[in-house]
C-alpha positions as MATLAB code, in Angstrom:
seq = 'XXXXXXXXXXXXXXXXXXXXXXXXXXXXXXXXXXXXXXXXXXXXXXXXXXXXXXXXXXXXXXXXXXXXX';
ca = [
       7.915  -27.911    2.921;
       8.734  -26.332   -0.195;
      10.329  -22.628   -0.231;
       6.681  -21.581   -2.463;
       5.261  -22.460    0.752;
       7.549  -20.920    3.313;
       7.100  -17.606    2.009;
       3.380  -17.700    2.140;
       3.665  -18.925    5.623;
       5.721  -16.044    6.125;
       3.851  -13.720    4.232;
       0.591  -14.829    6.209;
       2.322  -14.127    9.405;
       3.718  -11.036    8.443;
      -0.238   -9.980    7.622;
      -1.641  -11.496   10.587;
       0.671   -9.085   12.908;
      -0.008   -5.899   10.901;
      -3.621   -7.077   11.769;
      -2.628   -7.319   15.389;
      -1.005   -4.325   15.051;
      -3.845   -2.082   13.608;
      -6.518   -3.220   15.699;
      -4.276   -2.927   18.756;
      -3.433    1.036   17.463;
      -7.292    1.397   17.839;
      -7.679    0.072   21.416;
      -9.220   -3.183   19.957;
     -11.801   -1.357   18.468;
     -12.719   -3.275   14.924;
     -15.446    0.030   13.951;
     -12.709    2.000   14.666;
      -9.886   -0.060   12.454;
     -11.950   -0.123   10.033;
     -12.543    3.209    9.625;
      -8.326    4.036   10.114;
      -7.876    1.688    7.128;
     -10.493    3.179    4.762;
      -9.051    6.840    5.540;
      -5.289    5.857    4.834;
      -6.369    3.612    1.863;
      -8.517    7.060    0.583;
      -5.432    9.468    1.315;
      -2.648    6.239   -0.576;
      -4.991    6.334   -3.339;
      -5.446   10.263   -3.744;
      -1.441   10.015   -3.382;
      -1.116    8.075   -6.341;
      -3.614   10.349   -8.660;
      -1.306   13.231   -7.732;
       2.017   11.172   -8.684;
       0.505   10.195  -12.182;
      -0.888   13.645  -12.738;
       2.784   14.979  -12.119;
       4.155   12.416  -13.969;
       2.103   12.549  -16.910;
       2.976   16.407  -17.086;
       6.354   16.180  -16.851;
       6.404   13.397  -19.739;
       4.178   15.768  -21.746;
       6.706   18.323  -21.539;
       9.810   15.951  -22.594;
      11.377   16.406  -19.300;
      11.566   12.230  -19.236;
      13.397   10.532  -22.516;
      12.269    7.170  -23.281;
      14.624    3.808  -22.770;
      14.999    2.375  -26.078;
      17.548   -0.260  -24.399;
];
């Protein structure tokens, strides 16, 4: 088996126990899972609007200086 496909095997068992994992944290309930994952996805994703908001500020203002390497 090549190392390519090692890591996905990895990678799919790695998945396949956070699955376990969340639907376990909701008393087997999929509804319920569901629902956790669409609220933390929602709050990530309003998490990252606020970072590039505050980062796009803070460039604006010259408080980053560009790499020119």
């Amino acid at each position: 088996m090549s190392s390519r496909s090692q890591a996905n095997t990895q990678d799919d068992d790695g998945l396949e126990a956070a699955i376990d994992q969340a639907i376990a944290a909701c008393d087997g309930d999929m509804r319920s899972t569901i629902r956790a994952l669409i609220v933390a996805n929602e709050y990530l994703a309003a998490e990252v609007s606020e970072l590039m908001k505050a980062v796009s500020h803070a460039y604006v203002r010259g408080r980053f200086q560009t790499y020119s390497g």
